[in-house]
C-alpha positions in Angstrom: -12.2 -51.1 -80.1 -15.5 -49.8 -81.4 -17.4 -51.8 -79.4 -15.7 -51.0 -76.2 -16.3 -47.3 -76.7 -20.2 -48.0 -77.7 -20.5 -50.3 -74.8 -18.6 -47.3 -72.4 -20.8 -44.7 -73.7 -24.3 -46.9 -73.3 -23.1 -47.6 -69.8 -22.3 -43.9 -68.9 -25.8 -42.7 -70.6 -27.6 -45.3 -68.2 -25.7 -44.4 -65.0 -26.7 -40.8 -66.0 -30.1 -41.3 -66.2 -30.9 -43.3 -63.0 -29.0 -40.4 -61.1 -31.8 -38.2 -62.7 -34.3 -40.6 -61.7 -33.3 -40.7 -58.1 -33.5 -37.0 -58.1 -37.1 -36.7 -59.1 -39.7 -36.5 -55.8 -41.6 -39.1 -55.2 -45.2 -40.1 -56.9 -47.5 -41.4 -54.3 -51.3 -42.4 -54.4 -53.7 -39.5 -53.8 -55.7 -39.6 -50.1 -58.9 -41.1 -50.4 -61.7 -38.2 -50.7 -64.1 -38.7 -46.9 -67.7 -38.8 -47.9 -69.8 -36.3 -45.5 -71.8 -38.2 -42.7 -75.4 -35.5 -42.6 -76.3 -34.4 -39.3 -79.0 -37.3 -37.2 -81.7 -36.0 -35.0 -82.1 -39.8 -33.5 -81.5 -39.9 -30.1 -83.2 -38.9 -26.5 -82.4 -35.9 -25.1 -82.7 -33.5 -21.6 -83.0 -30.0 -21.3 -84.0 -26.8 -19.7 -85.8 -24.0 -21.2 -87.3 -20.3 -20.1 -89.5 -17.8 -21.6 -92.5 -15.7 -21.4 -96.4 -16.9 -21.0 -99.7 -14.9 -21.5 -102.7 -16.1 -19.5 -106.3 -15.3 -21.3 -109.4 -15.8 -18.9 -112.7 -15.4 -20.4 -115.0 -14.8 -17.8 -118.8 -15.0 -17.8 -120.7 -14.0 -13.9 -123.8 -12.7 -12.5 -124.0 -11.8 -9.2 -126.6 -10.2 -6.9 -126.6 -9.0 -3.8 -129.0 -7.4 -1.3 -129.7 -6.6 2.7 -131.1 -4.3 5.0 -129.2 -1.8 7.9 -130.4 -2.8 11.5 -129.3 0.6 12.5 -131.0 2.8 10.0 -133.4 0.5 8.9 -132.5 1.5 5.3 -132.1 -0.9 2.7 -129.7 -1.6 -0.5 -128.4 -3.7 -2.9 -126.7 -4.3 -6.1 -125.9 -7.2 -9.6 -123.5 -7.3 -12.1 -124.0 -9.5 -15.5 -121.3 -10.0 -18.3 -118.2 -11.3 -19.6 -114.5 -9.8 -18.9 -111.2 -10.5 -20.2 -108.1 -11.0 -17.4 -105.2 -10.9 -19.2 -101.8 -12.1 -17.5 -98.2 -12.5 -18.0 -95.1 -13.2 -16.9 -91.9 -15.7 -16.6 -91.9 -19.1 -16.7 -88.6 -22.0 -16.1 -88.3 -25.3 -16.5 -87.3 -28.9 -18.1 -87.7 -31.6 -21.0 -87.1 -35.1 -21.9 -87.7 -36.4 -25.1 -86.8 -38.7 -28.1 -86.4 -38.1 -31.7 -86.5 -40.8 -34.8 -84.8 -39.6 -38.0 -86.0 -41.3 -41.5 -84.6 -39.5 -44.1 -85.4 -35.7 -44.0 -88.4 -36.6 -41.8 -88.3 -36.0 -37.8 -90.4 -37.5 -35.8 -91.0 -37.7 -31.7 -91.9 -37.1 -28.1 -91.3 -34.6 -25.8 -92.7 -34.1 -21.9 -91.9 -30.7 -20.5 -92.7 -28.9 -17.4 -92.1 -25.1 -15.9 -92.5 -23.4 -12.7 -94.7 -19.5 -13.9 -95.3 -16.3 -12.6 -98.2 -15.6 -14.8 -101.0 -13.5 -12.9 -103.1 -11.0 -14.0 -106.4 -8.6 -12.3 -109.8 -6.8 -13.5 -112.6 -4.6 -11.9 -115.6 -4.7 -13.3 -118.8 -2.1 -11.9 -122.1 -2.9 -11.9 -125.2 -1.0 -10.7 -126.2 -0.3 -6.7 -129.3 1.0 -5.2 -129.7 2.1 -1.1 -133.4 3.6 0.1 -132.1 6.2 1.5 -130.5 7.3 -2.1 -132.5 5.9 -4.7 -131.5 3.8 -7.7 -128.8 3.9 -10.0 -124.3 4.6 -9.1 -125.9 7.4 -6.9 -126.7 5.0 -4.5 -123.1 3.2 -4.2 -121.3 1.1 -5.8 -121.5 -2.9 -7.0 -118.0 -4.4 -8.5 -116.7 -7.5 -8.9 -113.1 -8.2 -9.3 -111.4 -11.3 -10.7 -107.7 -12.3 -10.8 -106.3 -15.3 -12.3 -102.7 -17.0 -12.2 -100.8 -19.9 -13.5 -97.9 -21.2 -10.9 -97.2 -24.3 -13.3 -97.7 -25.2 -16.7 -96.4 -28.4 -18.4 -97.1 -30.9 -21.9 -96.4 -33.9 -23.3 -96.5 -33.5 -27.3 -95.8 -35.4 -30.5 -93.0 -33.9 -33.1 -93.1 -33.7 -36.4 -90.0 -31.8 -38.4 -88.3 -31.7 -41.7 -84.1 -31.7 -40.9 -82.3 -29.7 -43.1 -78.8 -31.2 -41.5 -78.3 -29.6 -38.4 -81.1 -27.6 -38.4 -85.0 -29.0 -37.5 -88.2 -27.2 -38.3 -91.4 -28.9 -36.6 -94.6 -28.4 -35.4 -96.2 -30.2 -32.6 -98.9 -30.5 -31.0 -100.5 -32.7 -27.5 -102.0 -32.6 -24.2 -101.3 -29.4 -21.8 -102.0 -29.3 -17.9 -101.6 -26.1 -16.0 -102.0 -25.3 -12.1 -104.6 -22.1 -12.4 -106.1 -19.7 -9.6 -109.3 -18.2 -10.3 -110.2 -16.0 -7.7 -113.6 -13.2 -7.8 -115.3 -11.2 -5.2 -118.5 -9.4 -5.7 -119.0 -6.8 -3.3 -122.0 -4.1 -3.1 -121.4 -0.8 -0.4 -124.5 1.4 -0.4 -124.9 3.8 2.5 -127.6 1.5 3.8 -126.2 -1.7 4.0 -123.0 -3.2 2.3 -121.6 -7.0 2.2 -119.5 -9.1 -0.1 -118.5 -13.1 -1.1 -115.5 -14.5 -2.7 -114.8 -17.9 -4.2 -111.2 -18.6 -4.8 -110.0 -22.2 -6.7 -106.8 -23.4 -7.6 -106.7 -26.5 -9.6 -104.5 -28.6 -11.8 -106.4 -28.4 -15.1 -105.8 -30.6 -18.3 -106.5 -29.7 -22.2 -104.3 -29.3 -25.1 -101.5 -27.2 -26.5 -100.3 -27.0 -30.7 -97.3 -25.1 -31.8 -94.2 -25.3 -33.3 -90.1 -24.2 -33.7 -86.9 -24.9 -34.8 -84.0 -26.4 -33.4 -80.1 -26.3 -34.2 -77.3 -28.5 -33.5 -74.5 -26.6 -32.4 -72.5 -30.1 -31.9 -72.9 -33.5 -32.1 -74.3 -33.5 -28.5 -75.9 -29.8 -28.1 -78.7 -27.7 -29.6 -80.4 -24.6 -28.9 -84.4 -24.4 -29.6 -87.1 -21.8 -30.1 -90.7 -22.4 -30.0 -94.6 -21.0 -29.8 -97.3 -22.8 -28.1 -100.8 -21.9 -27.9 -102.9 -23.8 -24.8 -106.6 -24.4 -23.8 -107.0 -25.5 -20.4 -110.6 -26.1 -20.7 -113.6 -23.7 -18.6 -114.0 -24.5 -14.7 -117.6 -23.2 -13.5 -118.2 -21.8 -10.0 -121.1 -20.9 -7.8 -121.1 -19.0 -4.1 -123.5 -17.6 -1.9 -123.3 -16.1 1.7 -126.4 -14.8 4.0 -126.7 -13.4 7.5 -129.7 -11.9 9.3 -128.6 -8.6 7.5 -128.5 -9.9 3.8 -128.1 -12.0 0.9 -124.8 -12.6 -1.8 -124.4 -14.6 -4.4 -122.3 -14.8 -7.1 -122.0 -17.6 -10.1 -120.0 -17.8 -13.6 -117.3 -19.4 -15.9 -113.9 -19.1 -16.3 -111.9 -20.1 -19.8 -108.6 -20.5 -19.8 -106.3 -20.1 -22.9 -102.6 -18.5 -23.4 -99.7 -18.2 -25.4 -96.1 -20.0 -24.4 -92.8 -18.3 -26.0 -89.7 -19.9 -24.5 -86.0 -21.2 -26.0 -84.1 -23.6 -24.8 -80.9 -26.1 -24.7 -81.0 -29.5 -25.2 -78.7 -32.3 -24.5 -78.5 -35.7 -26.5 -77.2 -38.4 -25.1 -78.0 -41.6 -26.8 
């Protein structure tokens, strides 16, 4: 009888405690914890950029100039010597292709750009002017030669060189530069005795070198917004012009240097 009644209580105790049991929630594994993939720059890209350019011409001219009136019989003249400053500006639009290799922090690559500008720029310079009839000096009229310069085109192909910081790229870069430049001057010399002028205009494609640098950003795994500096030297062109009639003589000869500044941001798109 004893045992009956231990056996019936063990048997109720048990029952009891798998009803707890089943009552409990569930324990389940933890999820596994992802590791964090960093941003990679690898990849080629396409773009379009805009921004703001400064043309500096450093020009260096003499000119002369002189003639005789067959109506008065009076004669004049003028020269200028010396160096000017034109300094332009404007807008400037355009594109990029490039290609990046990521090895570690380091960021290495290639980029070819090139942008349509509306960079142009003037200056008036007086030298002096004689006539017979007037005697030397600005009494006798007035010598000046005026030189404009603008850059319709401007592109580079550079090598990169950044430090990632995940999505974000610093770099500086640095290659060759070729711009499409105007350089125009006319000296011109008006006494009241005689008076002429001569111009030489060129326009040119011209090749040299640009250095810089930025930063770029990765909004998403495809996109990424740029700023960047770039400082260009498209070399010196030289010219030399001359005009004569039975009246008179002009000539005018000198050096142009071409440098500039390049501010411009832009969005790229990376598709490999």
């Amino acid at each position: 009888m004893k045992l009956r009644i231990l056996l019936l209580g063990t048997a109720v105790a048990l029952s009891s405690t798998f009803a707890i049991a089943a009552d409990l929630p569930a324990r389940t594994a933890p999820a596994p914890l992802m590791a964090y993939a960093p941003y990679s720059w690898t990849g080629a890209y396409v773009g379009v950029h805009a921004g703001y350019g400064i043309l500096n011409t450093k020009r260096n001219d003499t000119a002369f100039g002189s003639g005789s009136s067959s109506v008065t019989s009076g004669s004049g003249g003028g020269n200028y010597a010396g160096s000017q400053h034109t300094n332009a500006s404007g807008a400037l639009g355009g594109v990029q292709l490039g290609y990046n290799r990521q090895y570690g922090a380091l960021v290495v690559g290639l980029e070819a750009d090139i942008a349509a500008a509306s960079i142009k720029g003037s200056t008036l310079a007086t030298g002096s002017a004689f006539s017979s009839s007037s005697g030397s000096g600005f009494g006798g009229g007035s010598s000046s030669l005026y030189a404009s310069s603008r850059l319709t085109g401007i592109g580079t192909l550079r090598a990169r060189l950044g430090y990632a910081v995940d999505r974000a790229l610093f770099y500086v870069t640095g290659g060759l530069a070729y711009g499409k430049i105007e350089n125009n001057v006319t000296y011109a010399v008006i006494t009241p005795d005689w008076s002429g002028s001569v111009s030489s205009s060129q326009s040119k494609w011209k090749t040299g070198w640009a250095l810089g640098g930025g930063m770029e950003y990765a909004i998403t795994n495809n996109w990424s917004l740029k700023t960047e500096a770039l400082y260009y030297d498209l070399g010196k062109k030289s010219y030399n012009v001359s005009y004569s009639d039975v009246n008179g003589f002009l000539a005018s000869t000198g050096s142009a240097r071409n440098t500039g500044l390049l501010a411009r941001v832009g969005v790229n798109y990376r598709f490999w």
